[in-house]
N, C-alpha and C positions, 0 to 999 in steps of 0.2 A: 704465612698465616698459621701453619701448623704451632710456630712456638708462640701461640697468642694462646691455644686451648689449656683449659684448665688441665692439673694430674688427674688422672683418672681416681686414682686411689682418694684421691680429697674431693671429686664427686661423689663416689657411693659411702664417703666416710669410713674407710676400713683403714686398717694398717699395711704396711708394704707385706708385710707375711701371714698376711690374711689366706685362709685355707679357700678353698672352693666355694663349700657350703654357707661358710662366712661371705665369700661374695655373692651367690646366690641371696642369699638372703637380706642381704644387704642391697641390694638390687630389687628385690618383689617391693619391700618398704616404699622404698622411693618411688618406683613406678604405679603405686598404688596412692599415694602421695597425690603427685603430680598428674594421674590420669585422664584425661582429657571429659572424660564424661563426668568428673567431679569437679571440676574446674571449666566449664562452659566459658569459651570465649575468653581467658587469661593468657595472653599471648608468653607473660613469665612462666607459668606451669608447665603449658609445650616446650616453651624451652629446655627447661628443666624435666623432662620426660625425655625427650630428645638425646639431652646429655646425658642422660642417666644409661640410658639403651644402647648409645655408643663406648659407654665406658667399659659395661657389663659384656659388649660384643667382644672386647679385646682380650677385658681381664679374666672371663667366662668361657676364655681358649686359651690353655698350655703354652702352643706356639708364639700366639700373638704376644700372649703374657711374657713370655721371657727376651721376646723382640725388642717389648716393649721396656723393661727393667732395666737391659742394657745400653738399648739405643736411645729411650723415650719416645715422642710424638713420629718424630723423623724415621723414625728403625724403621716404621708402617707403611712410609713413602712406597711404593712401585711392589705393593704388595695383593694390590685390586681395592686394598679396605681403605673407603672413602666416608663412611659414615653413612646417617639418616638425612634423608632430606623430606620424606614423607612418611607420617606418624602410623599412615594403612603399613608400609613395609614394616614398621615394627610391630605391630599386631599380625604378618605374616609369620614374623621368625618367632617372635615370643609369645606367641597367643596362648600358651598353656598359663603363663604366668597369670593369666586374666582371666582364669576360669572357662578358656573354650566361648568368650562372649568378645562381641566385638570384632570380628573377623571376615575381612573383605571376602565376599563367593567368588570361586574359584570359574573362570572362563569368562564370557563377555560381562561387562559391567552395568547395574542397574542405571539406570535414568538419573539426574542430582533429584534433592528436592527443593520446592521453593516456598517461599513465604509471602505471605500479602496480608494487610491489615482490613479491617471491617469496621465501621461506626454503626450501633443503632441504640435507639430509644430505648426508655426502662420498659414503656408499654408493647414495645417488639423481643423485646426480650421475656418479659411475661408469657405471652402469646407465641414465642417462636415467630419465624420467616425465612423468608430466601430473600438472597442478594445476590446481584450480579456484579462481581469482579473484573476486573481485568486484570492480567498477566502477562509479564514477556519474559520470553521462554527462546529458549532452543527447540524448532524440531525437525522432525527427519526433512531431508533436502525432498522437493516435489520433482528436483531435474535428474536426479540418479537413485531416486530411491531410497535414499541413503547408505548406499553404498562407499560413495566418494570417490568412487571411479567414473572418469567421462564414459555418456552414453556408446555401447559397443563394445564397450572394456570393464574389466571384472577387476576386486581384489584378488591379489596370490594369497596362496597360501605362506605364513613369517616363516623362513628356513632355520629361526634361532628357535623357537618354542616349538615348531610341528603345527602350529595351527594352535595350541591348549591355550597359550595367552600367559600363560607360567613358564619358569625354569627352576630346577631345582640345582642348588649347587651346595658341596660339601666344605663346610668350614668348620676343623677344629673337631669335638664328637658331635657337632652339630649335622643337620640335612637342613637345608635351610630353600623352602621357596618361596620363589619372589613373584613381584611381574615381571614379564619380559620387558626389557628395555630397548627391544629394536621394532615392536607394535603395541606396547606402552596396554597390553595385555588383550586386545582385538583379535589377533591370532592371525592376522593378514595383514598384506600391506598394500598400499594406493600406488603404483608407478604412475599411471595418468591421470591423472586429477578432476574431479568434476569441475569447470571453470564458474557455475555458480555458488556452490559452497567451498569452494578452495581445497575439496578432497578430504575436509570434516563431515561430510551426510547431513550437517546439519545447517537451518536458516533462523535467524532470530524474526520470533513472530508476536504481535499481539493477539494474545485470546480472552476470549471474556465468557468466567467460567460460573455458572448457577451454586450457593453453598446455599446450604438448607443450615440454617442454624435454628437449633431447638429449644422448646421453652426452658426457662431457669435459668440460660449461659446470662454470664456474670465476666466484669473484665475483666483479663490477664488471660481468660480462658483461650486455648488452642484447638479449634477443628480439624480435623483432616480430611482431605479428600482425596481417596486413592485412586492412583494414576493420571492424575492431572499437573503432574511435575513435570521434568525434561524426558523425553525418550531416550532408553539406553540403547548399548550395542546393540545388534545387531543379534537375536536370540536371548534377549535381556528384557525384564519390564520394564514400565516407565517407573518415575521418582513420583513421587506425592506432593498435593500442594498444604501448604499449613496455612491457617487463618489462623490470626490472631485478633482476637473481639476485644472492644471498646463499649463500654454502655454509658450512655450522656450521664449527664448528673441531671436529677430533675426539679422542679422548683417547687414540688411539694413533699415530694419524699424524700428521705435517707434512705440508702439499703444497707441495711447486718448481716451476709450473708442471705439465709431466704426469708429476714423479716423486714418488713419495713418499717420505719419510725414518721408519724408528720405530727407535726406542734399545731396547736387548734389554739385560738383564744379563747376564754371566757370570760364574761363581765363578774364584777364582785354578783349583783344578784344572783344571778346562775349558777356559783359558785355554792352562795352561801342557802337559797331555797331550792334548789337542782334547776334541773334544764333535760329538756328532750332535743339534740341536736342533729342536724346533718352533714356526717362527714365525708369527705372523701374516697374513694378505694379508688383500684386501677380498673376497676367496671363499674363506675356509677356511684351514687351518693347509697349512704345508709346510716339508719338511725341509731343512735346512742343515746343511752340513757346516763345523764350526770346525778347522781344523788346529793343530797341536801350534804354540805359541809367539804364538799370536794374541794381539796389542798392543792393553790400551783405547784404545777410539776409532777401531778399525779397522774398515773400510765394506765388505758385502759385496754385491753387485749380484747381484738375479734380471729378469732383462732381460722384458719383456711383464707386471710383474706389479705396474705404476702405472696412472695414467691414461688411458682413450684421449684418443685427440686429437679435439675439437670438430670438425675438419672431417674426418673417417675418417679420418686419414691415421699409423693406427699407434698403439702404446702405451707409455707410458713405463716406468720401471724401477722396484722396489720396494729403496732403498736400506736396508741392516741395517747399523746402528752399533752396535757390541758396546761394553762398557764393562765391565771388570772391579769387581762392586759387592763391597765391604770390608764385612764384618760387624761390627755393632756389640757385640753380644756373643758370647761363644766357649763352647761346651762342655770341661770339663777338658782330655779327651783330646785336643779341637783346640788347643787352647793346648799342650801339651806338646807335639802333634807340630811346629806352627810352632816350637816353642822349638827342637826336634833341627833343624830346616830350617837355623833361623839359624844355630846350631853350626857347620853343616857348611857352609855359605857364608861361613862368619868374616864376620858380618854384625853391628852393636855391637843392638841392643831394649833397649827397656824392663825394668826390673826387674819379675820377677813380683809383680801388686798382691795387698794381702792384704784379706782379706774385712771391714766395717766389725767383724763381733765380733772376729773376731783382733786389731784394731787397739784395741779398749778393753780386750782381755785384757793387750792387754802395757801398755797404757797404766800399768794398774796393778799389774804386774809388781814387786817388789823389785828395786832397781839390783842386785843380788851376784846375781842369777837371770837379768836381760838380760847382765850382763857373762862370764855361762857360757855 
């Protein structure tokens, strides 16, 4: 497998007599690149993070580096160096690279966190609400406490870490610590096993948890709710739960952010002498006034009667787009009077259509009777 891995030196893009600082630097690039918190969920970028980390491990050590030039992949064989297999261990060794961000706490381990989805209405999201979730979770075992040792029996203390959950070991001018690898950072170890949770402390449980979602959320939005994720170690908090919100789509409104838009009809009179109308909002009807000469497609703004804002800070607008709707069919009399309209506008219409019987009455009309 070793001679499948790329050269190091044609991961970080440097030349074979590349100085130090040249690979340092060459190394921040790419791991800045490919960082995991810039790339959410790209299983290529981890990659490529990964290999970058183990490149700069080799060529970012004298020893390893000259191991490595004359032997290649192979020189590294039965030297301990196995590479990354989790992107936390890189962020132990190299966290400076990162600004001092990102960097697993040192000793028992927080809780994970989880995610759960939410639907509600545009008028529950105006208004805020709570909704009851459910969850399934890891949590502490009920039969040992979460210990993971059967009842009567205790964890040891890990004889590789001391109990810290860390080891620090010397590679190169580096001081490099990791997790321990023989209590996977717990600082104790299980010899008897609790036979309910298999000497993990933990039980996969369903819980159904209250989120208060507050007025203005909007969807794509994320809640959190702290300490409702998995329980950590043992001297550790729990992880948090994340809501991700959905708002329906409604059958009157659009929303723009905190304004909302609804299309209203008006008839040509309405239009053309105004209209006093009643329209919709998300609490109840209210009056508007159309003036004489109003243009389909014309938007009329009631200021405070959208959205509030997520963070209190005020309410949006409730915009009205009028549309003059054209009828598909006409009563006698409104056809006649549109007919005098056009008259008097010297305006060219349609010829008056005649009803399907008229139209077989004359069909079969004598020619000396149509030509009268």
């Amino acid at each position: 497998m070793m001679a499948t891995k790329r050269d190091y030196y044609e991961i970080l893009g440097v030349e074979r007599s590349a100085s130090p600082d040249e690979i340092k630097s060459a190394y921040r690039k790419l791991a800045m690149k490919y960082h995991p918190d810039r790339n959410p969920g790209d299983q290529e970028a981890e990659k490529n993070f990964k290999e970058a980390a183990e490149a700069f491990e080799v060529l970012g050590d004298d020893a390893k580096r000259q191991r490595y030039d004359r032997y290649g992949h192979q020189g590294l064989e039965g030297t301990g160096f196995q590479g990354f297999s989790d992107i936390e261990d890189i962020f132990d060794v190299f966290g400076s690279f990162f600004g001092g961000g990102r960097r697993r706490p040192r000793g028992p381990q927080p809780g994970n966190d989880l995610e759960v989805g939410v639907r509600i209405s545009l008028e529950d999201a105006a208004r805020g609400c709570s909704r009851s979730v459910s969850v399934r979770r890891r949590a502490r075992c009920g039969t040992c406490d979460g210990t993971g040792a059967r009842a009567g029996t205790k964890p040891t203390t890990c004889s590789m870490c001391g109990g810290r959950g860390r080891i620090v070991q010397a590679q190169g001018p580096f001081r490099i610590e990791t997790t321990c690898p023989t209590c996977r950072g717990a600082g104790t170890l299980v010899s008897d096993p609790c036979s309910t949770c298999g000497g993990t402390g933990l039980q996969v449980e369903e819980k159904k948890t209250t989120v208060d979602v507050p007025p203005g959320v909007d969807s794509g939005m994320r809640l959190r709710v702290r300490g409702q994720g998995e329980p950590g170690q043992p001297g550790a908090p729990p992880g948090d739960l994340y809501v991700h919100v959905t708002v329906n789509s409604h059958k009157l409104f659009e929303r723009d952010g905190r304004d909302l838009i609804c299309r209203v009809p008006i008839s040509y009179p309405q239009a053309a002498l105004g209209a006093e109308l009643d329209v919709p909002t998300l609490n109840g009807k209210e009056k508007l006034s159309i003036p004489r000469g109003t243009q389909s497609g014309q938007v009329f703004r009631l200021n405070g009667k959208g959205m509030p804002d997520v963070h209190g800070r005020g309410q949006g607008r409730l915009l009205i787009q009028v549309y003059v709707e054209i009828p598909k069919r006409l009563e006698q009399r409104q056809e006649e009077l549109l007919r005098e309209l056009a008259e008097l506008e010297k305006v060219n219409v349609a010829p008056e259509q005649k009803s399907f019987f008229e139209q077989i009455r004359d069909y079969f009309m004598p020619d000396e009777e149509k030509e009268e």
